[in-house]
C-alpha positions as CSV (number, residue, x, y, z in Angstrom):
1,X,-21.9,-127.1,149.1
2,X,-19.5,-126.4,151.6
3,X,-16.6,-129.1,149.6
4,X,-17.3,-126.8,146.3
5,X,-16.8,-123.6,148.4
6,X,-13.4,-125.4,150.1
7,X,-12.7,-125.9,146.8
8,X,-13.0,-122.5,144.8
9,X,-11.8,-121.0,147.8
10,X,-8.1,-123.7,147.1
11,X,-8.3,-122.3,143.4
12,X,-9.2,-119.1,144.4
13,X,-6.1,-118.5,146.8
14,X,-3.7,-120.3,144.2
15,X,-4.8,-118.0,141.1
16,X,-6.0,-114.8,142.5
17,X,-4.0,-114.4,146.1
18,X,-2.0,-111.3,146.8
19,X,1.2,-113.3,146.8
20,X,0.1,-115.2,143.7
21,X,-0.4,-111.8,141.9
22,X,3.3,-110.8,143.8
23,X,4.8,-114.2,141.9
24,X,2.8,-113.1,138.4
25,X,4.3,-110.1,138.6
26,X,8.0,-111.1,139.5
27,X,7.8,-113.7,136.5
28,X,6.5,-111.1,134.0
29,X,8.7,-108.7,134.9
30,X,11.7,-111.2,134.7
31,X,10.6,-112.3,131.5
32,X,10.1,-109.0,129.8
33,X,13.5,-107.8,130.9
34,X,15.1,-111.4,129.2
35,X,13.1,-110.6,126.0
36,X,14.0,-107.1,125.8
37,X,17.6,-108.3,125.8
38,X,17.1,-111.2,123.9
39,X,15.6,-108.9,121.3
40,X,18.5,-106.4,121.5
41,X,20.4,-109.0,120.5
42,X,18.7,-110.4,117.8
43,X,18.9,-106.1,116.3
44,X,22.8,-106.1,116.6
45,X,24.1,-109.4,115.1
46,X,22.0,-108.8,112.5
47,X,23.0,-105.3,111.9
48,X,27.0,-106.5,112.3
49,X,26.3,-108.9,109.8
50,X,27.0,-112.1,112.2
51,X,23.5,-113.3,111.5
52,X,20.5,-112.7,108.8
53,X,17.9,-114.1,111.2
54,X,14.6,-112.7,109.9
55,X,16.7,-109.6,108.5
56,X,14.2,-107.9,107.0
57,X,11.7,-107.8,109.8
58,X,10.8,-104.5,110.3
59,X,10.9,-105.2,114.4
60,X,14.6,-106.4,114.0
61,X,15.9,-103.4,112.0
62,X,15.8,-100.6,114.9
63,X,16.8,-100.7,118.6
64,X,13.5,-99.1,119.2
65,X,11.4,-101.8,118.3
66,X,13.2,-103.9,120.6
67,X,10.7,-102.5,123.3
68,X,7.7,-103.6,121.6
69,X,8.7,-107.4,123.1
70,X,9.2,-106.3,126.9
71,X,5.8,-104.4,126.7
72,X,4.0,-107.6,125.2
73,X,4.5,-109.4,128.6
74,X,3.6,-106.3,130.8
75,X,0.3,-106.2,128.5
76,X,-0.1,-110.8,129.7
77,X,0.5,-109.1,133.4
78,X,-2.2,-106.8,132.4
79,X,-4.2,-109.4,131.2
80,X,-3.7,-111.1,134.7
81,X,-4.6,-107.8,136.6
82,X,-8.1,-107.6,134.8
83,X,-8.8,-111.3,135.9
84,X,-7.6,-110.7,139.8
85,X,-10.2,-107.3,139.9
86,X,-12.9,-109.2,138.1
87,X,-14.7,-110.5,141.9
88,X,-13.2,-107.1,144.1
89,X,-14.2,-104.2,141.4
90,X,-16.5,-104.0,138.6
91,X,-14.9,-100.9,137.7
92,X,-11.2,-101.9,138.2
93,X,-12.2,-104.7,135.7
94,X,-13.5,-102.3,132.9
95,X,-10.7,-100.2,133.7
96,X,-8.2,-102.9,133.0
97,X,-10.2,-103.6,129.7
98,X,-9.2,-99.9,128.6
99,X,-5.7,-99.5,129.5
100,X,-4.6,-102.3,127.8
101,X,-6.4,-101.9,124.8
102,X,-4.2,-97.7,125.5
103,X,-1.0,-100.0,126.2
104,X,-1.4,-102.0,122.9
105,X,-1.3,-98.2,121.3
106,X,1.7,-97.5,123.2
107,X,3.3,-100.7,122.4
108,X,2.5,-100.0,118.9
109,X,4.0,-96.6,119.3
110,X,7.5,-98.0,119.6
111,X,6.9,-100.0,116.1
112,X,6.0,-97.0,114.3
113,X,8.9,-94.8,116.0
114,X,11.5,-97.5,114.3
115,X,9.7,-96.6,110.8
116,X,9.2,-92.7,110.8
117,X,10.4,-90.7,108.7
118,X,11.2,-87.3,109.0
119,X,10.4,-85.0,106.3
120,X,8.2,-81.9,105.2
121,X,5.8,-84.6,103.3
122,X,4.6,-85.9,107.3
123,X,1.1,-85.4,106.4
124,X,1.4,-87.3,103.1
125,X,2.7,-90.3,104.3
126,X,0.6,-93.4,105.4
127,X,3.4,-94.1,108.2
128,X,3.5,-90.9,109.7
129,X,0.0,-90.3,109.9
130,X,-0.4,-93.7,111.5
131,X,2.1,-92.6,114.2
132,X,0.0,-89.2,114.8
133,X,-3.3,-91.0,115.0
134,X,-1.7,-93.1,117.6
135,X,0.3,-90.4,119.5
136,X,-3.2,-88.4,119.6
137,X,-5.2,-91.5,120.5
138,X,-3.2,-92.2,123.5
139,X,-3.4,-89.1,125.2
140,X,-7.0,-88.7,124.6
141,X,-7.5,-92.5,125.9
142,X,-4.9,-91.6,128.8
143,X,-6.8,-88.6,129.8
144,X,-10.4,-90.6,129.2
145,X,-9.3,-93.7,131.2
146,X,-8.6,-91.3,134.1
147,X,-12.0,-89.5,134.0
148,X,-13.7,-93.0,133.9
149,X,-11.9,-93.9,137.2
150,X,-12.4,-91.1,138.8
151,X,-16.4,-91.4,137.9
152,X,-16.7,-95.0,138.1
153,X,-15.5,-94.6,142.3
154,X,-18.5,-92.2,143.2
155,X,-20.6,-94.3,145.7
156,X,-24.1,-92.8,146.6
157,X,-25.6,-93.7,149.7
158,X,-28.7,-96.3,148.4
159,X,-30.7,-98.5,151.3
160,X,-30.0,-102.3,149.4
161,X,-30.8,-105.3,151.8
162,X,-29.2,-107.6,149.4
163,X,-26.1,-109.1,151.5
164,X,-26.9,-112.4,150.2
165,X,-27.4,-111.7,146.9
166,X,-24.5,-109.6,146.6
167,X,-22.7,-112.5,147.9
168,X,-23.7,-115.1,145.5
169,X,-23.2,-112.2,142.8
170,X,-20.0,-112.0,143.8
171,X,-19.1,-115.9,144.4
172,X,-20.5,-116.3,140.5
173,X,-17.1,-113.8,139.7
174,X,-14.9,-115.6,141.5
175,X,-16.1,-119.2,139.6
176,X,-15.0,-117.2,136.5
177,X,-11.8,-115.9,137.6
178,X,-10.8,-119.4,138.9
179,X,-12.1,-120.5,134.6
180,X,-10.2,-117.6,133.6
181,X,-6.9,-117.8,134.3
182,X,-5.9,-121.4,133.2
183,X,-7.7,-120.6,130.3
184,X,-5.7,-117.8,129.4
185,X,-2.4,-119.3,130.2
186,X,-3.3,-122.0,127.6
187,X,-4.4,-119.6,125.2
188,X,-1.1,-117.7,125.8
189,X,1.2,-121.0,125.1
190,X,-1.0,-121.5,122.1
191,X,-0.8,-118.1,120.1
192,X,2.9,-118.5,121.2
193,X,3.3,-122.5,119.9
194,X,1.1,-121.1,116.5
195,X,3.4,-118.0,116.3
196,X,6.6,-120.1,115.9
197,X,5.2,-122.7,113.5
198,X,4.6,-120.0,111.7
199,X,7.6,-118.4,111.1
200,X,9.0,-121.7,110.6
201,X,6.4,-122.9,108.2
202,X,7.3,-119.1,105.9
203,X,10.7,-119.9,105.7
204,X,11.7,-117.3,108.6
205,X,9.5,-114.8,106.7
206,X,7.8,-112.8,110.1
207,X,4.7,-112.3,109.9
208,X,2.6,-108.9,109.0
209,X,3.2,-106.0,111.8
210,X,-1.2,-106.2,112.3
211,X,-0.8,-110.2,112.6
212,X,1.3,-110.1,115.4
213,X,-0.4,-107.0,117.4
214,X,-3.4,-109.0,117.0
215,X,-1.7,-112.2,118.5
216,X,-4.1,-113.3,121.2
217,X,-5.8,-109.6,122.1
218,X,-8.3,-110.3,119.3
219,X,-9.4,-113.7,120.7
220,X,-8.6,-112.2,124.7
221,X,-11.6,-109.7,123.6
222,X,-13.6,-111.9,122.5
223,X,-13.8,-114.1,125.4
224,X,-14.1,-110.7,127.5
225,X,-17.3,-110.3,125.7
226,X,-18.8,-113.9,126.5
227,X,-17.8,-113.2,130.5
228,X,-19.2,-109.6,130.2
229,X,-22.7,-111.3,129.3
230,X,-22.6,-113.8,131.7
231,X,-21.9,-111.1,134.3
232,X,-24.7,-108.7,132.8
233,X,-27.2,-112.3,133.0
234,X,-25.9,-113.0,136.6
235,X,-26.1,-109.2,137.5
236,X,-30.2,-109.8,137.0
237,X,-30.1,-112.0,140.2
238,X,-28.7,-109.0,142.4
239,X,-30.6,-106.3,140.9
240,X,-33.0,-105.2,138.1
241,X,-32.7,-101.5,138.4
242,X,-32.6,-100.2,135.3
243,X,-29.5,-97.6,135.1
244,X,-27.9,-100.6,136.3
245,X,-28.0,-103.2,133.7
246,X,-27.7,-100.3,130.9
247,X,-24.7,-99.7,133.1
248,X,-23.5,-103.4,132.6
249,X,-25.1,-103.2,128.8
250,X,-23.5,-100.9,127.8
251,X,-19.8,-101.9,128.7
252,X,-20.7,-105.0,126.6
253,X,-21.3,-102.7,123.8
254,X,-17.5,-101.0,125.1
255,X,-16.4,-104.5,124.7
256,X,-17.5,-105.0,121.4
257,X,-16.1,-102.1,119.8
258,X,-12.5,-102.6,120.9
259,X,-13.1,-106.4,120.1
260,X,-14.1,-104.9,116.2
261,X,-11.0,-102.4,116.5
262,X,-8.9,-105.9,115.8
263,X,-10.5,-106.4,112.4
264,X,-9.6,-102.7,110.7
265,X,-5.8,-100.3,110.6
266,X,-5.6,-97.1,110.4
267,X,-7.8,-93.8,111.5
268,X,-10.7,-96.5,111.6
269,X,-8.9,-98.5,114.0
270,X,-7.9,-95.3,116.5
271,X,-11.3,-94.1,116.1
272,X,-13.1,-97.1,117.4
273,X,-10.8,-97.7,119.9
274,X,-11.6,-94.1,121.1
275,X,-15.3,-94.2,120.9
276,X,-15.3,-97.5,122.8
277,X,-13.6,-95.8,126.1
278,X,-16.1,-92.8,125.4
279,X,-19.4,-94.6,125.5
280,X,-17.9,-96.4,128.6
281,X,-17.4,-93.1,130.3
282,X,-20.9,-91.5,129.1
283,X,-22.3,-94.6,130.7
284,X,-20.7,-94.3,133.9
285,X,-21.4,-90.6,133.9
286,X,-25.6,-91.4,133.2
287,X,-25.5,-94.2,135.3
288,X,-23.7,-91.9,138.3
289,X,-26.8,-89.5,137.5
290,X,-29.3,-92.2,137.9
291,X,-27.6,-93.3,141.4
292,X,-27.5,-89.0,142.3
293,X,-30.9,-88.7,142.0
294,X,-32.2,-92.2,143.7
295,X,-30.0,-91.3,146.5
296,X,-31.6,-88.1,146.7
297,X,-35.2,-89.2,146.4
298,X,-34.6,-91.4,149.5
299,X,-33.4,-88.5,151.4
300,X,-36.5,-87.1,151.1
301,X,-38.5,-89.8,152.0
């Protein structure tokens, strides 16, 4: 017992450390900045007419799109984030879950900025409408991702002897983290590897725009879904108040939604996104309620 705690402890501090999350984000950043000028590039030779690489990619017509590449890398560090506040903050984790399902809206943002036109006919055309549904969508996300932090911190003062418990609760996390992370990496290099076959395999014919914002975030969400149910199974061994595993139900449900957001485009796409981050907050806001009042009936007592 103690070797296997020496042990997660090892992978622990080499995956999840404060100076590990210090080198993630150095890398990230370093590569995003490379890629954003790599991308750049790729726009103006093809525009001077040096080179026809993938010419009539709609992400290599417009300096503008040339963000969408920097912000896929700062959505992996996002990725990473979620993983590092999976065993220090239930709520950090969810949160994670929600802004970068917002930042793969913003990213998308960029993508549609390249491709709007500017006319009296804005309502009429498929493009445009898909820009406003987006532009609206992140605010509203922006502004519902802030309310569901701002809820999801409220502590109430409830008598719980469970040190142990919590402990082994919270060991259980960290076993998944430690899974997590190698796991993801190779699932990175993988969508990457499959991503450049690809375009190889077409004849330099890129992809669809919804093939490659679904690269890896569709499969990411699902395995988010698998650890979300082992957590919510695990969470039974700390506690079986009720509000509590609705609570934990309930973001699986969150989950779910945003994972089925991959499948659709459009206003359907926006809308589920949205309603996912809304159920999360009503639950937080219930569950909150439930904790109020339990704290309160112990007062009295």
């Amino acid at each position: 017992m103690i070797n296997f705690q020496k042990t997660l402890d090892f992978f622990y501090g080499v995956f999840i450390s404060e100076k590990s999350k210090v080198r993630a984000e150095r890398f990230i950043l370093n590569l995003a900045l490379i890629s954003f000028v790599i991308h750049l590039i790729l726009i103006f030779l093809n525009y001077l007419g040096i080179t026809n690489f993938l010419s009539d990619a709609a992400l290599l017509k417009n300096p503008i799109s040339a963000i969408y590449t920097p912000f896929s890398f700062i959505l992996i560090y996002e990725v990473y984030m979620l993983i590092f506040y999976l065993p220090k903050s239930f709520t950090n984790y969810v949160t994670k879950q929600y802004e970068i399902i917002t930042l793969i809206i913003v990213r998308r943002l960029f993508k549609d900025l390249a491709a709007l036109e500017i006319s009296s006919n804005w309502f009429t055309i498929k493009e445009d409408l898909v820009f406003t549904y987006d532009l609206v969508a992140s605010l509203v996300l922006f502004f519902l991702i802030f309310l569901f932090q701002k809820y999801g911190r409220q502590k109430y003062e409830i008598e719980e002897d469970m040190t142990d418990r919590v402990q082994r609760f919270i060991t259980k996390k960290k076993i998944i983290a430690v899974i997590l992370v190698p796991l993801f990496i190779i699932m990175a290099t993988y969508t990457l590897v499959d991503w450049g076959m690809d375009i190889s395999l077409k004849n330099e014919e890129l992809p669809s725009f919804e093939s490659i914002n679904n690269l890896f975030f569709d499969h990411f969400f699902t395995v988010l879904i698998l650890v979300d149910v082992l957590l919510l199974l695990f969470s039974f061994f700390y506690t079986d108040q009720f509000h509590k595993i609705i609570r934990n139900s309930g973001f699986i449900i969150s989950t779910i939604l945003i994972r089925i957001s991959f499948g659709v485009t459009g206003l359907i796409n926006t809308a589920l996104i949205v309603s996912a981050v809304l159920f999360g907050l009503l639950i937080i806001l219930i569950h909150n309620r439930y904790e109020k009042n339990l704290s309160a009936e112990q007062l009295k007592e």
